[in-house]
C-alpha positions as CSV (number, residue, x, y, z in Angstrom):
1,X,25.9,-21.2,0.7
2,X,25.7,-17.8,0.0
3,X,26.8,-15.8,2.4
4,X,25.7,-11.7,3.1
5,X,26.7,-9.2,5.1
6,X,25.4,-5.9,5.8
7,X,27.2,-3.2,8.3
8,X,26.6,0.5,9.0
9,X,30.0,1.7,9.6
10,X,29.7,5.2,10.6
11,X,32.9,6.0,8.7
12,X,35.2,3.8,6.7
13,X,38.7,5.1,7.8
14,X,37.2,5.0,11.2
15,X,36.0,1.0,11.0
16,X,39.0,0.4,9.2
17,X,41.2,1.3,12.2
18,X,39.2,-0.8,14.8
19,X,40.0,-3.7,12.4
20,X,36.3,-4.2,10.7
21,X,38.6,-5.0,6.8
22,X,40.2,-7.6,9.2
23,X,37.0,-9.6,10.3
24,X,36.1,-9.3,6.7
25,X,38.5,-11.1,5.3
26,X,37.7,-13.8,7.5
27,X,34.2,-14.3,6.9
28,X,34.5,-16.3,4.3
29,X,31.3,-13.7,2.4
30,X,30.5,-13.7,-0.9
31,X,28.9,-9.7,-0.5
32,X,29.6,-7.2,2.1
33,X,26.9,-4.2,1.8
34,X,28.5,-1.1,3.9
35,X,26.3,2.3,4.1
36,X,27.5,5.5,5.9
37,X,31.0,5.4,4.6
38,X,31.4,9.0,4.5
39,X,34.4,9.8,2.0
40,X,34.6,10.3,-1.5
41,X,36.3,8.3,-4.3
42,X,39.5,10.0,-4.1
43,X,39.4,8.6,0.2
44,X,39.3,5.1,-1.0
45,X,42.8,3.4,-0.4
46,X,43.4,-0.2,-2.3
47,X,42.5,-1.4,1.1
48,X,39.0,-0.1,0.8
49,X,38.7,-0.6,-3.0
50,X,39.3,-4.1,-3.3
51,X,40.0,-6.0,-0.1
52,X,40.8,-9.8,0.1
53,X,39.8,-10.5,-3.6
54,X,37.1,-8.6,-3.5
55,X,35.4,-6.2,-5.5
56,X,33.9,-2.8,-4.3
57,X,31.5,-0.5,-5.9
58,X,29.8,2.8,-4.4
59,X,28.0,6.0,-4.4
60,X,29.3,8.7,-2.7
61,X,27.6,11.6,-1.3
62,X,28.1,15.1,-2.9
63,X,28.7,16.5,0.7
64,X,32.0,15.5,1.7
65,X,32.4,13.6,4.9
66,X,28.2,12.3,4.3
67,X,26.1,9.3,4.2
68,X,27.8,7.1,1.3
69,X,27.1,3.4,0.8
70,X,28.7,0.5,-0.9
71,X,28.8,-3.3,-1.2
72,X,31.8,-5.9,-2.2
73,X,31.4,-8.5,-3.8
74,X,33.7,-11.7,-5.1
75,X,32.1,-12.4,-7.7
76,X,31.5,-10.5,-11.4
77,X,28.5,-9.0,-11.6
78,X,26.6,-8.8,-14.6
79,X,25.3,-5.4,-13.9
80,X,26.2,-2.7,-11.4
81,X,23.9,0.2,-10.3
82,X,24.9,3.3,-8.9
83,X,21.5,5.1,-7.3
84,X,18.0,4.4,-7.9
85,X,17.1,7.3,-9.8
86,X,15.9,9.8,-7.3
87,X,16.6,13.5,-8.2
88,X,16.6,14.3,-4.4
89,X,18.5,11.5,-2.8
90,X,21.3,10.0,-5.4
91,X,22.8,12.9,-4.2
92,X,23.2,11.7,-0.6
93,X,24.9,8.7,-1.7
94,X,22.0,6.2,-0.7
95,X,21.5,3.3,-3.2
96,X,24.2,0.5,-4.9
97,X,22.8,-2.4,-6.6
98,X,25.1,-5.8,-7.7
99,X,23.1,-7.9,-10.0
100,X,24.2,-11.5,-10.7
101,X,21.3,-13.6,-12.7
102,X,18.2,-12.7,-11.8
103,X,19.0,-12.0,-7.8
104,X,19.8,-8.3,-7.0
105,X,21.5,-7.8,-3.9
106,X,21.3,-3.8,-2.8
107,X,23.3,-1.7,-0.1
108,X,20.5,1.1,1.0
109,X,21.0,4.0,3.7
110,X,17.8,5.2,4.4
111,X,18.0,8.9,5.6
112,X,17.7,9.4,9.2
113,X,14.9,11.8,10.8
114,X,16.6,12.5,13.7
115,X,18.3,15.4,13.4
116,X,14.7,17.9,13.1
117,X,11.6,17.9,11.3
118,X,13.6,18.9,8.0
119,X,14.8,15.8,7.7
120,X,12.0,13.6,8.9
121,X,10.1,15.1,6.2
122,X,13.5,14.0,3.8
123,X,13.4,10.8,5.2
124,X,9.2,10.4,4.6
125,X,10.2,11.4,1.0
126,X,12.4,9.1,0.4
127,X,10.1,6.2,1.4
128,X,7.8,7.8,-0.7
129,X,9.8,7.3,-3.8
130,X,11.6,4.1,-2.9
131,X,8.5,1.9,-2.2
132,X,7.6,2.4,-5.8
133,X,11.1,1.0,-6.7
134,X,11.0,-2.0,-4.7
135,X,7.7,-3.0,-5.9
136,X,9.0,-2.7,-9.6
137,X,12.3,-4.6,-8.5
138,X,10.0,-7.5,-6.8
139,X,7.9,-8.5,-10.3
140,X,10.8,-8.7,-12.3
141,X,13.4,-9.9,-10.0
142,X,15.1,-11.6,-6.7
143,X,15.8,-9.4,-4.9
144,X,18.2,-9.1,-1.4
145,X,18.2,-5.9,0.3
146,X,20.6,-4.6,2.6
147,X,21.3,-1.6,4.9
148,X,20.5,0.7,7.9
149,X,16.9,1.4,7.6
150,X,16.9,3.6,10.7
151,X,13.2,2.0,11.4
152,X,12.5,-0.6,14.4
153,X,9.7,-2.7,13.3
154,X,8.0,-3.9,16.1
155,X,8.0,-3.7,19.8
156,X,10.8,-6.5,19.8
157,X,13.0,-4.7,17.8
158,X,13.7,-1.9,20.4
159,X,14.5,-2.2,23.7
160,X,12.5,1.2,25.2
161,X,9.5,1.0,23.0
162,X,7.1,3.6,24.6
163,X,9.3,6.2,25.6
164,X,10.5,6.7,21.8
165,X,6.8,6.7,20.4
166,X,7.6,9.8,19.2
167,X,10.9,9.7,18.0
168,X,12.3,9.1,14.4
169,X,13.0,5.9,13.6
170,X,9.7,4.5,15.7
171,X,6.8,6.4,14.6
172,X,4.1,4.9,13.4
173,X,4.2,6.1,10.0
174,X,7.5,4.7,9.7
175,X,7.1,1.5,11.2
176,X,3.6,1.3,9.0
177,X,5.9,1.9,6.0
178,X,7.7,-1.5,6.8
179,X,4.5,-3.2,7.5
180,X,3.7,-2.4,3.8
181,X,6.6,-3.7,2.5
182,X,6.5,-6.8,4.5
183,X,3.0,-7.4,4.3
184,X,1.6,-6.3,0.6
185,X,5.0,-5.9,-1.4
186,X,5.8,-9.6,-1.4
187,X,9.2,-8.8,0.7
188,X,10.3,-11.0,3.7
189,X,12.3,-9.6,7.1
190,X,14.9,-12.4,7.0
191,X,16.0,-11.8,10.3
192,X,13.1,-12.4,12.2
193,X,12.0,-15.6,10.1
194,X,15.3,-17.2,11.4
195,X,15.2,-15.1,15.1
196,X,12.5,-14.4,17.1
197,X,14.3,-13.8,20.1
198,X,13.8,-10.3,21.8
199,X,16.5,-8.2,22.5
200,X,18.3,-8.9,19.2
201,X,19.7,-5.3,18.7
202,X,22.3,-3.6,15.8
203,X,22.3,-0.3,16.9
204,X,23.4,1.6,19.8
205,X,23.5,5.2,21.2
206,X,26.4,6.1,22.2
207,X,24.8,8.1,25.3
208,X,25.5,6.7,28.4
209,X,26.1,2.9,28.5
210,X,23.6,1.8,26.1
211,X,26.1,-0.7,24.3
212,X,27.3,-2.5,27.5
213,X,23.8,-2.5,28.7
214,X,22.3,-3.6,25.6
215,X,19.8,-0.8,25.3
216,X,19.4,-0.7,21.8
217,X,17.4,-0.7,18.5
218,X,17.3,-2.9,15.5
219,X,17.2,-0.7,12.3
220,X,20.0,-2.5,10.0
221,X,18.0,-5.1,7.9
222,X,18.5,-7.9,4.9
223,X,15.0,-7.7,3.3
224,X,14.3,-10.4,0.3
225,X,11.7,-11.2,-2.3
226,X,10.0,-14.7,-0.9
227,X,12.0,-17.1,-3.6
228,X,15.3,-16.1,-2.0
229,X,14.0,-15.3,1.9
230,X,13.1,-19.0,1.8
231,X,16.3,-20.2,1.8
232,X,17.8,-18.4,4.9
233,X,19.7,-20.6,7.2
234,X,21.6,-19.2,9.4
235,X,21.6,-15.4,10.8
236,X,23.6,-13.7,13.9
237,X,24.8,-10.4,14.6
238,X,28.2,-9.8,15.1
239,X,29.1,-8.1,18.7
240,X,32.5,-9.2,19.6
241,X,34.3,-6.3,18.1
242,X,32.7,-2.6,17.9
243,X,33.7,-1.2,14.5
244,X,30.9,1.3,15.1
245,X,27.8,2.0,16.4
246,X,25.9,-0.7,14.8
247,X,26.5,-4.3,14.8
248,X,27.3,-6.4,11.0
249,X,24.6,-8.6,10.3
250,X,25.4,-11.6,8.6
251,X,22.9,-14.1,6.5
252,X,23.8,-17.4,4.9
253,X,21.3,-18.2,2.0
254,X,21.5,-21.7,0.7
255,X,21.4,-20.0,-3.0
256,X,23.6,-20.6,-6.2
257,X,24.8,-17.6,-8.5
């Protein structure tokens, strides 16, 4: 078994103190992806560096307190990427990649749109240039990818689907953009291959009660190349404990490294 996790966590210090470095070390993982850590190196603590024999790597944002991802793993990779060569957006702290043999397992944080048209246009941009890169990855490689996409898929993926037509994070040309990948760029939603249940969210707004009433979206992903997608087992998200406002979601592959 090989075992991956992926959890937006809206601030490291902050998950830490709800306990989410607790639950890891219990979950028996062999990577733990993390995006929207929002520190900088000099933040990281032993605790965050390299918890319960494990191993972290991660590209922080230039802006302090911004975007950020990650991903621990126990075992040595042979290779370790920091950003996927974008001028604009290896900045923001968006991209780390562990390589072990020929599987790549990748911590992404796509840019959200929400916050104006500024950023929608960012966030277009960066699916722009990361497609590209994902294509190249597939030919040459196995590839696992991880992260908060901040893009519902389908009508089952969000709980209020015609009311947030046109909002970031379901417009068509986003949801399209996922189609794409799933469809002609040879890369598999895990997830729903093991789930098709509705109501299967990972992200909540924190306006009114949309956690307790289960009002949410699901944008955090583990997207694969066919050779590894085909041997998920065993998916959930993990609810019992609110480390922030999305939900860890946890994959076991039946895969050898």
């Amino acid at each position: 078994m090989f075992r991956v996790i992926t959890a937006n966590l809206n601030g490291i210090r902050s998950a830490a103190k709800k306990g989410f470095f607790d639950w890891f070390g219990e979950q028996d993982a062999d990577v733990v992806c993390v995006q929207e850590i929002k520190c900088s190196q000099d933040d990281l603590t032993p605790e965050f560096l390299a918890p319960y024999g494990f191993q972290g790597y991660f590209q922080h944002a230039v802006k302090k307190g911004y975007s950020g991802a990650g991903l621990y793993t126990k075992h040595e990779p042979d290779e370790v990427i920091i950003g996927f060569g974008s001028e604009e957006f290896d900045p923001e702290g968006r991209y780390v990649e562990a390589r072990f043999g020929d599987l790549s397992v990748i911590s992404v944080y796509v840019p959200s749109g929400s916050s104006g048209e500024e950023r929608q246009q960012a966030k277009y941009r960066f699916m722009g240039e990361f497609m590209p890169h994902l294509e190249k990855l597939a030919k040459k490689r196995e590839v696992i990818l991880c992260g908060d996409v901040n893009i519902v898929h389908k009508e089952i993926d969000i709980k209020n689907w015609k009311s947030n037509q046109k909002n970031s994070g379901c417009l068509l040309e986003e949801r399209t953009w996922l189609t794409q990948l799933f469809d002609e760029k040879a890369y598999v939603d895990v997830f729903r291959t093991l789930d098709q249940r509705p109501e299967q969210y990972t992200w909540w707004s924190n306006r009114g009660q949309a956690y307790a009433k289960n009002v949410g979206w699901r944008i955090d992903y583990q997207i694969a190349t066919k050779g590894v997608a085909d041997t998920a087992a065993v998916t959930s998200v993990f609810r019992d404990i609110k480390f922030s406002d999305h939900a860890p979601l946890i994959i076991d592959y039946d895969w050898k490294i």
